[in-house]
SELOBA-489187 format. One line per 3 residues: number of its first residue (from 1); their letters; for each residue x, y, z of C-alpha. Coordinates in nm, 4 decimals. Example, Ala and Ser with C-alpha at 12.3 -4.5 7.8 and 13.67 -1.06 7.14 Angstrom:
1 = AS = 1.2300/-0.4500/0.7800  1.3670/-0.1060/0.7140
//
This chain:
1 = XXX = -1.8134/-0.2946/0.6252  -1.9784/0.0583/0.6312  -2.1695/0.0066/0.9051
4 = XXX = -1.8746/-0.1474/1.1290  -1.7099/0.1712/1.0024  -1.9883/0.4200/1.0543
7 = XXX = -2.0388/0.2787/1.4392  -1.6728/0.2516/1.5169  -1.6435/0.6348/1.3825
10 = XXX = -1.9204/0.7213/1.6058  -1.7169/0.5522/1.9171  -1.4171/0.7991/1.8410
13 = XXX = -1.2219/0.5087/1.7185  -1.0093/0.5886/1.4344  -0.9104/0.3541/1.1416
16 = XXX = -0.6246/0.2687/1.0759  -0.5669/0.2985/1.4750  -0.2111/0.3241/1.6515
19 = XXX = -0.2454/0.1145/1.9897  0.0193/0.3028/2.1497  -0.0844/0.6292/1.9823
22 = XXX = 0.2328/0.7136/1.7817  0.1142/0.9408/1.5331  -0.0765/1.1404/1.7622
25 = XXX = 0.2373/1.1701/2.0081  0.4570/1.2273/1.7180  0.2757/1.5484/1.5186
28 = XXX = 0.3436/1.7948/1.6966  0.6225/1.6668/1.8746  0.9081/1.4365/1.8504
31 = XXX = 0.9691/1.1758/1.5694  1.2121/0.9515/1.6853  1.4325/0.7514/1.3991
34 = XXX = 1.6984/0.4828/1.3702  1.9471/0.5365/1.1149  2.1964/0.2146/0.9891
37 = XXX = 2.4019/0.3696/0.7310  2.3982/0.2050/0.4118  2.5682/0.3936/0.0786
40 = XXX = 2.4610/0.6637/-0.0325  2.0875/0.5664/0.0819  2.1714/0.6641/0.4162
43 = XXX = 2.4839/0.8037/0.5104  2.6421/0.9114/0.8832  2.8872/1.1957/0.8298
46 = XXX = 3.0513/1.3346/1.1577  2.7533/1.2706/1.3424  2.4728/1.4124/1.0840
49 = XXX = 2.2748/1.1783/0.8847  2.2342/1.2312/0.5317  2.0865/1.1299/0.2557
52 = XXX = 1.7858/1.0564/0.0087  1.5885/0.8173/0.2573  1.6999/1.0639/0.5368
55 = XXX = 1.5495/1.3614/0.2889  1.1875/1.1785/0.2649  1.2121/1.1201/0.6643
58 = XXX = 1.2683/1.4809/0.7435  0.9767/1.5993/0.4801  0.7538/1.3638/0.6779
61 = XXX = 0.8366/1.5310/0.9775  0.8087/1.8540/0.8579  0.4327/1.7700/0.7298
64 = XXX = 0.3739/1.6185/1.1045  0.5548/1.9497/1.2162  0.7643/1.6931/1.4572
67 = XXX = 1.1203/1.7346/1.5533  1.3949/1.4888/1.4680  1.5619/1.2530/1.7060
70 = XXX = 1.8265/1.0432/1.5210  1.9583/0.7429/1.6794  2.2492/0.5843/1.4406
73 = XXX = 2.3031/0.1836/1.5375  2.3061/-0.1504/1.3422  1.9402/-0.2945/1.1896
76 = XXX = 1.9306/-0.5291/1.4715  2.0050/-0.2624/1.7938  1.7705/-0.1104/1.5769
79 = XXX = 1.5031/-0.3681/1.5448  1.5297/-0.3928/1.8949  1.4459/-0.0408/2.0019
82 = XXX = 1.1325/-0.0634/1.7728  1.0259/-0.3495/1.9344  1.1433/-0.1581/2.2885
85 = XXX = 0.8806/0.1083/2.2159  1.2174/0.3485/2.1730  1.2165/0.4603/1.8143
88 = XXX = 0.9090/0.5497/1.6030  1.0945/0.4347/1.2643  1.3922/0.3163/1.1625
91 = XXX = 1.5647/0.3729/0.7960  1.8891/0.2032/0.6479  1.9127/-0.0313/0.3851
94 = XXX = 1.6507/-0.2607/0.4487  1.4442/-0.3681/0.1565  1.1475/-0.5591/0.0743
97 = XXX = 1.3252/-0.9090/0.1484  1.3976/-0.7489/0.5034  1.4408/-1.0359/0.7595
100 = XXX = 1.2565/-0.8240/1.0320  0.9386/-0.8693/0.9150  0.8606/-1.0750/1.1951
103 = XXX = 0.9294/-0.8555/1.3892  0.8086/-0.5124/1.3049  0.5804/-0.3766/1.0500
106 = XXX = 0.7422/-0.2943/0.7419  0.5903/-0.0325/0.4546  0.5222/-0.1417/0.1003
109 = XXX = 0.8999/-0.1497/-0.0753  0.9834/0.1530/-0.2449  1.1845/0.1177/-0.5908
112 = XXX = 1.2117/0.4920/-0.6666  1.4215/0.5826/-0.3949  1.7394/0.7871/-0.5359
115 = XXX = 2.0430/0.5655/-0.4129  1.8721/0.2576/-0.3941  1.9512/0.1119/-0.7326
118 = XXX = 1.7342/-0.1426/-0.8361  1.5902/-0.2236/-0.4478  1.3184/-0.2172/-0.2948
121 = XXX = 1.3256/0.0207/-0.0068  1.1492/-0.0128/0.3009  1.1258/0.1252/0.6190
124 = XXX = 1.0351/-0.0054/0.9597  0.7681/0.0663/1.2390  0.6364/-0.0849/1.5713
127 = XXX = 0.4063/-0.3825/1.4818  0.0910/-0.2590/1.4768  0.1287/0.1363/1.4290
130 = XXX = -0.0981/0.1033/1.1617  -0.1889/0.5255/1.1436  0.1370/0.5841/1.1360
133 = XXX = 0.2476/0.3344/0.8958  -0.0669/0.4758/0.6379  0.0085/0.8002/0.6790
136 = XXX = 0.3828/0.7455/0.6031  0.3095/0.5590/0.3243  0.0625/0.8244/0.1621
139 = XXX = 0.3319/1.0754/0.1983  0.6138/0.8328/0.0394  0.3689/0.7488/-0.2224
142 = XXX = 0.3276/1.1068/-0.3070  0.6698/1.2033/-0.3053  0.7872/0.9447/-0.4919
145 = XX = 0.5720/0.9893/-0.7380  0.6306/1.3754/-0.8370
//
């Protein structure tokens, strides 16, 4: 395994690996997120999304120093504009037991999550955006935990 890694790293492939490149795109630029309100989780006031998950979202960002893009639309518009190579994540209620599985990568659930009572909060990717999906979970993982 050390070798594989040691001669991929000397190929300037990086592990995990986005195949479309969305963390790269998205530090330093735009972060583009779907938002389907759900209590007080995620919540879509006059046009402004709000919120605890929204909170964690925008802290990501700021450590990517990416700008926001919020599209607000039901989990399956939203589903489909992962899958459409539109949005970068998308937030809402979705939990562990999330039916989308199939069709997007989902993070490891996340229980702490003020608002989400006893759930397991998740949020969604494009299948296979594995950088992005570690580094977002290292930084939920961290802030959860403080």
């Amino acid at each position: 395994m050390l070798v594989a890694a040691a001669v991929l790293s000397g190929c300037g492939t990086r592990i995990p690996a986005d195949p479309d490149g969305t963390l790269d795109r998205v530090t330093h630029g735009t972060l583009r997120v779907g938002a389907s309100p759900s209590g007080t989780l995620v919540v879509v006031d006059d046009g402004r999304v709000r919120g605890p998950l929204v909170e964690l979202i925008e802290g990501f960002a700021a450590e990517r120093d990416a700008n926001l893009e919020w599209t607000v639309d039901s989990e399956e518009d939203l589903v489909d504009d992962l899958e459409g190579g539109r949005l970068d994540l998308a937030i809402g209620g979705m939990t562990d037991k999330t039916p989308w599985a199939d069709r997007v990568s989902v993070t490891r659930g996340y229980p702490d999550v003020p608002g989400s009572g006893d759930a397991s909060v998740v949020v969604l990717l494009p299948m296979g955006e594995n950088a992005l999906q570690a580094a977002l979970e290292t930084y939920l993982d961290e802030e959860l935990s403080r």
